[in-house]
N, C-alpha and C positions, 0 to 999 in steps of 0.2 A: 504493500500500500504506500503509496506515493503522499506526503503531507505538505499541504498546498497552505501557505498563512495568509498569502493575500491575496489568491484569486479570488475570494468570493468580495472585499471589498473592490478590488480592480471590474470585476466583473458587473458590480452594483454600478460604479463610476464610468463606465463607456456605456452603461444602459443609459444611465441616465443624459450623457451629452448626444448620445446617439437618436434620442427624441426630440432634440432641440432642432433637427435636422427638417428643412420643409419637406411635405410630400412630391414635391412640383419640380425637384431638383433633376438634373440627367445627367447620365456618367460623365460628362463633359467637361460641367460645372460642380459635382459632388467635390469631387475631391479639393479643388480651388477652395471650398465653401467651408470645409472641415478646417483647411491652413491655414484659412482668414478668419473664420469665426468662430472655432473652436481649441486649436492647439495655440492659437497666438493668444487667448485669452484665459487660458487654462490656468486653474488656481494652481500656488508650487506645493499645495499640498495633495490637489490631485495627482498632478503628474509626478509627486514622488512615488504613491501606490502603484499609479502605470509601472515606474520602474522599475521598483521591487521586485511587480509581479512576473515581468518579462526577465529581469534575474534569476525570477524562480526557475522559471520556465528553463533557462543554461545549466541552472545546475541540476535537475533532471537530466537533460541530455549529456554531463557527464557521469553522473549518478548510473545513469543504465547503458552506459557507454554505445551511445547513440553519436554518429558522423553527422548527423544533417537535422534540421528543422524546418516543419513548412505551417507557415501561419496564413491564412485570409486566402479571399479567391473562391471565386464556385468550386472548385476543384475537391476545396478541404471538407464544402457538409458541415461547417462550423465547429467543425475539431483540429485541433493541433495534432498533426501528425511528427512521425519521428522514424528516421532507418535506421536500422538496429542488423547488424551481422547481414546487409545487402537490403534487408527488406522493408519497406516502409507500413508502418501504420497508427490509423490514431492512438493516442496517451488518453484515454476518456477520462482520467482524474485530473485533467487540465482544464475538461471545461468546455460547454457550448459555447456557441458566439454569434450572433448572426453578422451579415455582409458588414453592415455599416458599423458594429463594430469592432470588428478586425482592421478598417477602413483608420478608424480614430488610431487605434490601438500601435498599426504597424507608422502613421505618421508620428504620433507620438515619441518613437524610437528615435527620429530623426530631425538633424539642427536644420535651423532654414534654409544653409544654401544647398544643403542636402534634395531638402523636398523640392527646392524650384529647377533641380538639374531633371528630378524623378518627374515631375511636372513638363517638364520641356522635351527632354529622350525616352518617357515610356518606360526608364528602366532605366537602375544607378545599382552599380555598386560601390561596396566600401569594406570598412573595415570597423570592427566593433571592441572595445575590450573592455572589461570587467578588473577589478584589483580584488581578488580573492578577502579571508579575513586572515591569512600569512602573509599579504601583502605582495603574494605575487601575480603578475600581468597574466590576463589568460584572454586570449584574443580567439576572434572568431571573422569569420569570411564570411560577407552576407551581398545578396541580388534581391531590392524591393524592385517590383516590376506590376504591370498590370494585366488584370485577364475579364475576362466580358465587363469592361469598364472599374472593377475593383481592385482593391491594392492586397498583391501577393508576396511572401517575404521567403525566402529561402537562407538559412542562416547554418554553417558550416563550422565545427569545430577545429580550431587550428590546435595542433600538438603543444603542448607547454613544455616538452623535449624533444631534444632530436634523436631521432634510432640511430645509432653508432652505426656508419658505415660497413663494419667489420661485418654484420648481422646481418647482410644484405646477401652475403655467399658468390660475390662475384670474381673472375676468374682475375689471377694476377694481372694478365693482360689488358685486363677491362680497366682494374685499378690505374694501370699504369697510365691509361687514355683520360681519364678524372683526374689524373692529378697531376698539379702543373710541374712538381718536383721531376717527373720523367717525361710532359709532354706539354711545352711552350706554347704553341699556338692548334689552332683546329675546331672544329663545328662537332660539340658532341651533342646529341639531341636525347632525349629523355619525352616519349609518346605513347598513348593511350588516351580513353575515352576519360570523360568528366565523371571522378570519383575514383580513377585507380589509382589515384599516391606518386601524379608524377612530383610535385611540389613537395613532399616529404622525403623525394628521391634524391631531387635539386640541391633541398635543404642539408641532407646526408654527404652529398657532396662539395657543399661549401663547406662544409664543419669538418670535413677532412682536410683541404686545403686549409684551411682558419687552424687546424691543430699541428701541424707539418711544415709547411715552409712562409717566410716572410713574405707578405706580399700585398696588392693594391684589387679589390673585388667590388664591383660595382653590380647593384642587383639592382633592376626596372621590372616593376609587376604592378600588376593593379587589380586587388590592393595588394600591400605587403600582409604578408603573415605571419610567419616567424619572422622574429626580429632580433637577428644574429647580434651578439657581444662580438666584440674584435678581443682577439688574443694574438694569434703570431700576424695574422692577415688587419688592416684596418678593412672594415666593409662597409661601403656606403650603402644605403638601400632607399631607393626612388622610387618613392609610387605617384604612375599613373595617373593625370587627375590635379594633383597636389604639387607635387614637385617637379611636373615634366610636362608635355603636353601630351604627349604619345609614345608608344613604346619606338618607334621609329627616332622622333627628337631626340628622348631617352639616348637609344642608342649613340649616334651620329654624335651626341654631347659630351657620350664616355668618352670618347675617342680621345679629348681635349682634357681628360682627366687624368692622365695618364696610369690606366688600369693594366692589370695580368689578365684579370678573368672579368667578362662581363657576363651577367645570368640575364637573360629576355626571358620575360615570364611563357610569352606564346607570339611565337611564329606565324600570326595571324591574315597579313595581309601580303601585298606585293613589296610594301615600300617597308615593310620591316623583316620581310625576308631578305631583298638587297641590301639593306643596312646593315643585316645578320653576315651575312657572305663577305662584304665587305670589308668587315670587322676582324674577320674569320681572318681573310687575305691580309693583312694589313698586321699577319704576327700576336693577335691575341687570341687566350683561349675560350671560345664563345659556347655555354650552356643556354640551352633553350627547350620548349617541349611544343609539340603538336598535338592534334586530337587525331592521332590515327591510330589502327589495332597493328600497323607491323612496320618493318622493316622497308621493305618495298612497297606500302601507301607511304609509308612518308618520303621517297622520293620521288614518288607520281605527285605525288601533293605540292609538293615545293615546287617542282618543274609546273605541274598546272596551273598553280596559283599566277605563272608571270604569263604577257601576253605571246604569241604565235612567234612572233618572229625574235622576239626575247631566249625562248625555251632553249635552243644550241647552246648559247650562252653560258646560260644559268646551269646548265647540267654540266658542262667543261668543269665549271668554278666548282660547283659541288663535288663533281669527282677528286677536285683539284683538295677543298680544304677540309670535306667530311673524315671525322675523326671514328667514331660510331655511334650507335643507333640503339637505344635501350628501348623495347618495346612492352609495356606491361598488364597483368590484369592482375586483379584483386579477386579469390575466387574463395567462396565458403569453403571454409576448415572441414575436415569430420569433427574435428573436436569444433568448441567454441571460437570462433574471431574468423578475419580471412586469411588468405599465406597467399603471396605474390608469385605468378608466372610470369615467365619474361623470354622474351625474345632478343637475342643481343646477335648483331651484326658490326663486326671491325671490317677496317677498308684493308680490302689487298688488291694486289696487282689485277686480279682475275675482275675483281668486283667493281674499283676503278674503271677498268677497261668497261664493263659490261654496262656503268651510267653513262659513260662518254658516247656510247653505240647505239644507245636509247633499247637494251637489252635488260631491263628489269624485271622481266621475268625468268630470267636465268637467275636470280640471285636467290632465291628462296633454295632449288638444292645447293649451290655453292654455301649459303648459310650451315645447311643439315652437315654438310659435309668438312665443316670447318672446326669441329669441336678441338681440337687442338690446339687453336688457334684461342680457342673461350668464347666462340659463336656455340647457338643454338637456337633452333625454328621453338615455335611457341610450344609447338606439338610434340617434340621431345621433353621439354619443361614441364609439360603436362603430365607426359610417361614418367618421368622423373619422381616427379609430386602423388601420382596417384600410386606407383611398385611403391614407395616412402609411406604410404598409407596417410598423406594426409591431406588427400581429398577424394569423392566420390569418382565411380568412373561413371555416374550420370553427369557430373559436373564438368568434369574431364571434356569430355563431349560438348557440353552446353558451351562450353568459352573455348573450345577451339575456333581459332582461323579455317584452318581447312581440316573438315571431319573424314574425310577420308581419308588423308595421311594420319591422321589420329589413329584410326582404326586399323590400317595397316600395320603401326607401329605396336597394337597393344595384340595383335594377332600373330605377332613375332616374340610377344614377351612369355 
């Protein structure tokens, strides 16, 4: 049983502003109407119970070691839902809610220039943190955004530690590609869909670099989430928004910094993938991650993203400064929690050659075949993790890349 102190006053408090609300309003103008005539004139003793209560609500989701939060929106049914070990669902001792107030509830959360960015682009993100009662900073990554005209919040736990590198079980070789003590300049990319831990990855490997050798690391993300202490390494870290304009200027700005390692949070567009390349060329070591599930999308991806008569180009340069390619997924445990699959591809002669040739479909068996080297396809990681017994081999399955080499491979074991 979950012990809630101030949802039912919070609960009382957004009923009651939420009445104030005309009937005659339209999603157009609601939310304008809430900023202007209800959080701008909100007593500070309502809005300390708002706070509380949405405090509450964080320390439940470490409390049952929940990744994510979703408040407001038709979506939710006026429940706060929560993902717990991949899966999402309501927390019912949180509490009903209707539209409008989840509407008060999630502006609430946020300062004015906040609401008028969310107000203008539809969708803002940020960064939230809390000071625990040991006084330490526990930050969280959050997206208010809107859905059939209402305000939806999605709010993401950030680690208050970093998982030691060593924990990670990557090959020496891989090591040696992360860190600048053995490898000065090059594009190592860290990819996977939204929620596998590529930022937890990033973070693992700046705090390797940060414990190892002396050095200058410039992080651009938006938002920042862990928030690296400098020890051997000084680390600046630039978010998005705040201190940069874009992860592109970001970049283009390191350059004037004189940095070792620059971290791009995401490889997003055209001009911050050139920026990324550039960077790459120009003798620094550049981390960065994609939303792709392998190896070989993420160099279809980067080549797609630029225009037609670009693409020659772009793929030379890649061939030319790609270091490797950490591909991953997050897959339920047998036991409690999830355990990370991964896909790693290092640049060799054969794989250089075969982006310059626009031959990316050769690199998936040169990957299988490279295990010497500390490459492996996702689907070996998979074989790996499920003969280990620590995951299903329906799972196995479910998060393969390609289920027939899956299958081949567990039909030989």
């Amino acid at each position: 049983m979950i012990a809630m102190k101030h949802r039912d006053a919070a609960k009382a408090i957004l009923r009651r502003l939420a009445n104030k609300l005309p009937e005659t309003l339209h999603e157009s103008t609601k939310q304008d109407y809430i900023g202007d005539e209800i959080i701008r004139k909100i007593s500070e003793e309502d809005s300390a119970v708002l706070q509380k209560f949405f405090r509450e609500i964080l320390a439940v989701m470490r409390k049952i070691q929940a990744s994510d939060v979703e408040v407001g929106g038709y979506a939710c049914q006026g429940k706060i839902w929560m993902r717990i070990d991949s899966l999402k669902k309501p927390i019912d001792e949180l509490g009903t809610f209707d539209p409008n107030e989840f509407n008060i509830f999630i502006q609430s959360i946020l300062v004015e220039k906040q609401r008028v960015h969310l107000f203008s682009s539809l969708s803002h993100d940020f960064s939230y943190t809390i000071i625990d009662n040991e006084g330490k900073r526990i930050r969280y990554r959050a997206c208010a955004y809107y859905e059939l005209g209402d305000l939806a919040l999605n709010m993401r736990a950030i680690n208050t530690e970093i998982r030691p590198y060593e924990e990670y079980g990557f090959h020496p070789n891989i090591g040696r590609m992360f860190s600048l003590t053995h490898t000065k300049a090059g594009l190592v990319l860290i990819t996977g869909i939204t929620g596998s831990g590529k930022s937890t990855t990033l973070d693992a490997i700046v705090d390797l670099n940060n414990r190892t050798i002396q050095a200058h690391i410039v992080i651009i993300a938006r938002p920042i989430e862990y928030i690296h202490t400098s020890k051997k390494c000084i680390i600046r870290q630039r978010e998005v928004g705040m201190d940069t304009h874009s992860f592109k200027h970001g970049t283009i700005e390191a350059l004037r910094q004189d940095p070792d390692i620059i971290v791009i949070g995401e490889m997003r567009d055209p001009q911050t993938i050139t920026a990324s390349l550039e960077a790459a060329d120009s003798g620094h070591k550049v981390l960065s991650t994609l939303h792709t599930s392998s190896a070989t999308e993420s160099i279809d991806r980067i080549v797609g993203e630029m225009p037609s008569g670009e693409q020659n180009r772009v793929r030379h340069r890649l061939a030319d400064c790609l270091g490797c390619v950490v591909s991953q997924k997050l897959i339920p445990a047998l036991s409690k929690g999830m355990v990370m699959a991964k896909e790693v591809m290092i640049m060799t002669p054969s794989i250089r050659a075969a982006i310059r040739n626009n031959n990316s479909n050769e690199i998936y068996q040169m990957i299988s075949e490279g295990q010497k080297y500390g490459m492996t396809t996702l689907e070996q990681d998979l074989v790996r993790l499920y003969r280990g017994r620590k995951i299903s081999k329906e799972n196995a399955l479910n998060f393969a890349n390609n289920k027939r080499r899956l299958m081949q491979f567990l039909e030989m074991s």
